[in-house]
C-alpha angles and dihedrals in degrees: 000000000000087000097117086188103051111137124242087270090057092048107049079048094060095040086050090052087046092053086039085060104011107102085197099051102115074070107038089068091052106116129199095253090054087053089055101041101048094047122103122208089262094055092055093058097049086057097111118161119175127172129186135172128171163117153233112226141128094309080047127223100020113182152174112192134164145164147199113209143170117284086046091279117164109189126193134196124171106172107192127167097189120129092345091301105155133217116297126213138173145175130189137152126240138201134259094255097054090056088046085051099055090042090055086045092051092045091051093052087061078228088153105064098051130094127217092205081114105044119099110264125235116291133155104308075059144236146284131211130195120181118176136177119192130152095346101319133110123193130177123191119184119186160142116291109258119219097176144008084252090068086058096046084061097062135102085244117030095158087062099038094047090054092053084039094059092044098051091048080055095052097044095055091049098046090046089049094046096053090045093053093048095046106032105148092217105021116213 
């Protein structure tokens, strides 16, 4: 599977062994075109997606928030005291296919069925939230911020925190790219 040059055949084989074993796998072969495609007007505007992780510490309120809402907005917001940075905000707007895309990325983390009744709750290095609506469903997940995977190995349910720990490593690379590209000083 870390074969970056399988062929096709490979490939559907894996991808046949991972729906074999996979729990999740009616939405694993979900692609983004099927996304676009099945979703009514009024499922497009229920799509809400909001994270948030800080602290309170010496620099004071230190923060990383964004959002997903209806109309395509993407919002930003990075606080951070250090060394007199101010607050930071931002605002753009994406494409459909980038929403399709982070629903599809959501869907395959199998984020939705999982329950955060386990995961240490939020103390002094700080917390985390992730709400999410999407088809119908609402989930809210309120924790501990997380430094390493260790942290998560140390829970009462790592299965579950080290879902929410991969996805939010997914949507934080894509958020970051997305506001780089779009506001990029001297474009390529």
């Amino acid at each position: 599977m870390s074969d970056v040059n399988a062929t096709e055949s490979e490939m559907s084989e894996i991808n046949s062994e991972n729906t074999n074993n996979n729990p999740t796998s009616a939405t694993s072969k979900i692609t983004t075109q099927e996304i676009l495609k099945s979703e009514t007007q009024k499922e497009k505007d229920e799509f809400y997606l909001r994270y948030y992780v800080g602290h309170k510490g010496k620099y004071g309120h230190e923060f990383l928030e964004f959002e997903f809402r209806s109309g395509n907005k993407l919002r930003y917001a990075n606080n951070s005291h250090y060394k007199s940075e101010n607050l930071i905000r931002k605002e753009v707007c994406v494409s459909d296919s980038v929403l399709a895309e982070i629903k599809k990325i959501i869907l395959d983390s199998g984020i939705m069925q999982e329950d955060d009744k386990d995961w240490p709750e939020p103390d002094i290095v700080g917390k985390q939230e992730l709400e999410i609506v999407l088809k119908n469903e609402h989930i809210s997940f309120t924790t501990t911020k997380i430094g390493s995977l260790m942290d998560v190995e140390k829970s009462k349910d790592p299965e579950g925190l080290k879902v929410m720990f991969y996805l939010i490593q997914d949507l934080k690379c894509l958020v970051f790219s997305l506001i780089g590209l779009h506001f990029k000083i001297k474009p390529i």
